[in-house]
C-alpha positions, 0 to 999 in steps of 0.5 A: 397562928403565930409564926413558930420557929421552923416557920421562921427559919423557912421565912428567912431562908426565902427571904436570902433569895435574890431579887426577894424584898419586902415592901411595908404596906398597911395592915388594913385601911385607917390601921397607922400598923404595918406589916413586910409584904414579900415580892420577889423579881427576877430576870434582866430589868425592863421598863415594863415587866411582866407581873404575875399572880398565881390562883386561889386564893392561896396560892404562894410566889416565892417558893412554888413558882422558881423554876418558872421565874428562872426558865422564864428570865432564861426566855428574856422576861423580867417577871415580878411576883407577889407573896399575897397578903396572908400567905406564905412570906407575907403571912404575919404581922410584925409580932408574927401574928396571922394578918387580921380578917380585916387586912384580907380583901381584894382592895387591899390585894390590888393596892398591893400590886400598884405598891409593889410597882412603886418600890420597883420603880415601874411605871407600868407592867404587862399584868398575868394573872390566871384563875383567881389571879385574873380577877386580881390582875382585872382589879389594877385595871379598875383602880390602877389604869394607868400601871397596866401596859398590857394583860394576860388573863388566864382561865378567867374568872368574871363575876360570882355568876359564873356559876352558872356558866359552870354548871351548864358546862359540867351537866352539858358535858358530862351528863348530855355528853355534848361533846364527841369526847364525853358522848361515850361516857355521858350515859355511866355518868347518869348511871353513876349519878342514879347509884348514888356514887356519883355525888355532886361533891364528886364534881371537883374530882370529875373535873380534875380528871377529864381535864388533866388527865383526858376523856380516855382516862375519865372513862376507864376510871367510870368504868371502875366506879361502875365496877365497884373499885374505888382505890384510884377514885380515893387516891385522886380525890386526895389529890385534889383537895390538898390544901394549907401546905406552908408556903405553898398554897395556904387558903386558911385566912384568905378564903374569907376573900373566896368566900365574903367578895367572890361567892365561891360557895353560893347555895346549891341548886339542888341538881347533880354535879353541883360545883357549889356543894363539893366547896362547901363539903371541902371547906367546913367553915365559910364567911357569908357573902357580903359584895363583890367588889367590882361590876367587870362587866361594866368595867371590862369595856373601859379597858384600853391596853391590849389583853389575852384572854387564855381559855382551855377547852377541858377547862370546867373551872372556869369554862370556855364560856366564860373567857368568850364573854370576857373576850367580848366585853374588851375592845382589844382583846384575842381570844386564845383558844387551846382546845386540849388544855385545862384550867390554868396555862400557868401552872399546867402548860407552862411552854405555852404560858410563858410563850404567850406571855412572852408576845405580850411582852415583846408586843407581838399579839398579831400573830398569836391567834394563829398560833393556837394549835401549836402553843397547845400542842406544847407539852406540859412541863416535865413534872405535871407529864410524869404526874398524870403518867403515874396515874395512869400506870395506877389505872393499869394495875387497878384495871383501868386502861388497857395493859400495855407492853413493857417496854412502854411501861419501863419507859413511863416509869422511867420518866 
């Protein structure tokens, strides 16, 4: 894709913003061509700042996370982030063509971040990175050792054989009922699955709602399907596989990393609730695996800064279990536990993200353990709140939850 015009005029509005430069990097290694990756920084500058990867891959910087880096340099952090390479600002080549496949890999991501330090002057930073971005943010410290003072690593992701992790977690919760929040629904999954409804495409779906939305709503939403209605079902099944808005989240030319070095479509295993089938229903086209670029779990033990590993406990993206052998695999880690949350801190508890990016920043980890029940007692940020509200007000009207008296819903409406 070339870039067009009102793609253009949106580029050169993002790149008005304060604090947002480009730094020239190579299109791909052994290529003499260039092209302007976009990063931006903002907040009073530190000697060692507080750099952030978003998920994905896809996952744009500059336009979705403003608020955050405004609400975080009012907190006192000096945050960079980077428009990774094929997205968003950092999209094109110099003619405005789409970056080559060849320019797409992890080496060259996180060759990026140090590149990035370099035209800003640090020396080292306190790296975040949630999700996919914590594989990212694990790669400086495998190439970049000495540019990481300290690391967040937000809903983690270790290797291609997570997977397996994953699917333990979903069919452990969801079809035993493992769990005193998903035992009373565990047995309407099974029905659901028998039926046919339940298709191991549905598993995002399933995800997404008992994580964001809480095992109450998961359950009166069953309990719909059980009934034959599905407009809640449809709608948030919409919700969860957005994907390619401009400058946002634009997955088109970086899936080829999700795809060739991180396996996110590995063959399914024929059994329900297969995370792996609703990738590849989600995505049409997928780049073969080829390797993962690096071996974390003989890497991890190398790692010497301090880090935090941020876990949800409704997370089945990447699922506790995961977090806890990353956790062990560091020599000077904290397990941070938040029983209630999803995945990703970053982008769905955002108090709690920057208040713990915040000890990291100030080097104060001693406390944080202790800390744990209240930082996932913080709310999410105001506009995740009202999105879940509205879900819940659509179960009402479609017979989901119980009704509830008018005032409440005024209020909820309201807000």
């Amino acid at each position: 894709m070339t870039m067009n015009a009102k793609r253009r005029r949106v580029q050169e509005k993002l790149a008005a913003l304060p604090g947002v430069r480009p730094v020239r990097r190579p299109i791909s290694p052994g290529n003499p061509a260039e092209f302007d990756l976009y990063y931006v920084r903002g907040g009073r500058k530190s000697a060692h700042p507080l750099v952030i990867i978003p998920g994905g891959p896809g996952a744009a910087s500059v336009r979705v996370y403003r608020g955050l880096r405004r609400r975080a340099a009012a907190a006192g952090l000096d945050v960079i982030m980077i428009e990774h390479r094929g997205v968003g600002m950092s999209r094109h080549d110099d003619s405005g063509a789409d970056l080559p496949p060849q320019a797409l890999t992890v080496d060259q991501v996180v060759d990026d971040v140090a590149a990035v330090l370099d035209d800003a002057h640090v020396d080292s930073a306190v790296i975040y990175g949630t999700s996919y971005g914590s594989y990212i943010a694990a790669g400086v410290g495998v190439r970049h050792p000495g540019r990481v003072r300290a690391m967040v690593l937000d809903s983690p992701l270790l290797s291609r054989h997570d997977i397996v992790i994953v699917r333990n977690a979903i069919r452990r919760l969801l079809l035993r009922g493992d769990s005193p929040e998903t035992a009373p629904m565990a047995s309407k999954v099974r029905k659901l699955v028998d039926a046919g409804v339940m298709t191991a495409s549905a598993t995002q779906i399933v995800a997404t709602i008992y994580g964001y939305g809480g095992p109450t709503l998961l359950d009166r939403q069953l309990d719909l399907l059980l009934d034959s209605r599905k407009m809640l079902w449809w709608a948030l099944s919409r919700f969860a596989t957005l994907s390619d808005l401009p400058y946002r989240f634009e997955e088109e030319l970086v899936s080829r990393i999700a795809f060739r070095e991180l396996d996110y479509a590995p063959a399914p295993d024929g059994l329900p609730l297969d995370p792996a089938v609703a990738i590849r229903e989600t995505f049409t086209e997928t780049t073969a695996f080829e390797d993962e670029p690096y071996d974390l779990v003989t890497e991890m033990p190398k790692f010497r800064w301090p880090t935090v590993v941020v876990s949800g406990g409704r997370d089945l993206i990447t699922p506790p279990a995961v977090a806890e052998r990353e956790a062990s695999l560091l020599p000077n880690a904290v397990l941070l536990k938040l029983p209630t949350m999803a995945h990703s801190a970053l982008d769905f508890r955002e108090p709690a993200a920057l208040a713990i990016a915040d000890a990291v920043f100030r080097d104060e980890l001693g406390g944080l353990a202790a800390r744990a029940p209240a930082l996932d007692a913080l709310p999410s940020r105001p506009a995740v709140r009202l999105l879940w509200k509205a879900i819940q007000v659509a179960a009402i009207a479609e017979g989901a939850l119980p009704a509830v008296p008018l005032g409440l819903r005024r209020r909820v409406a309201a807000s």
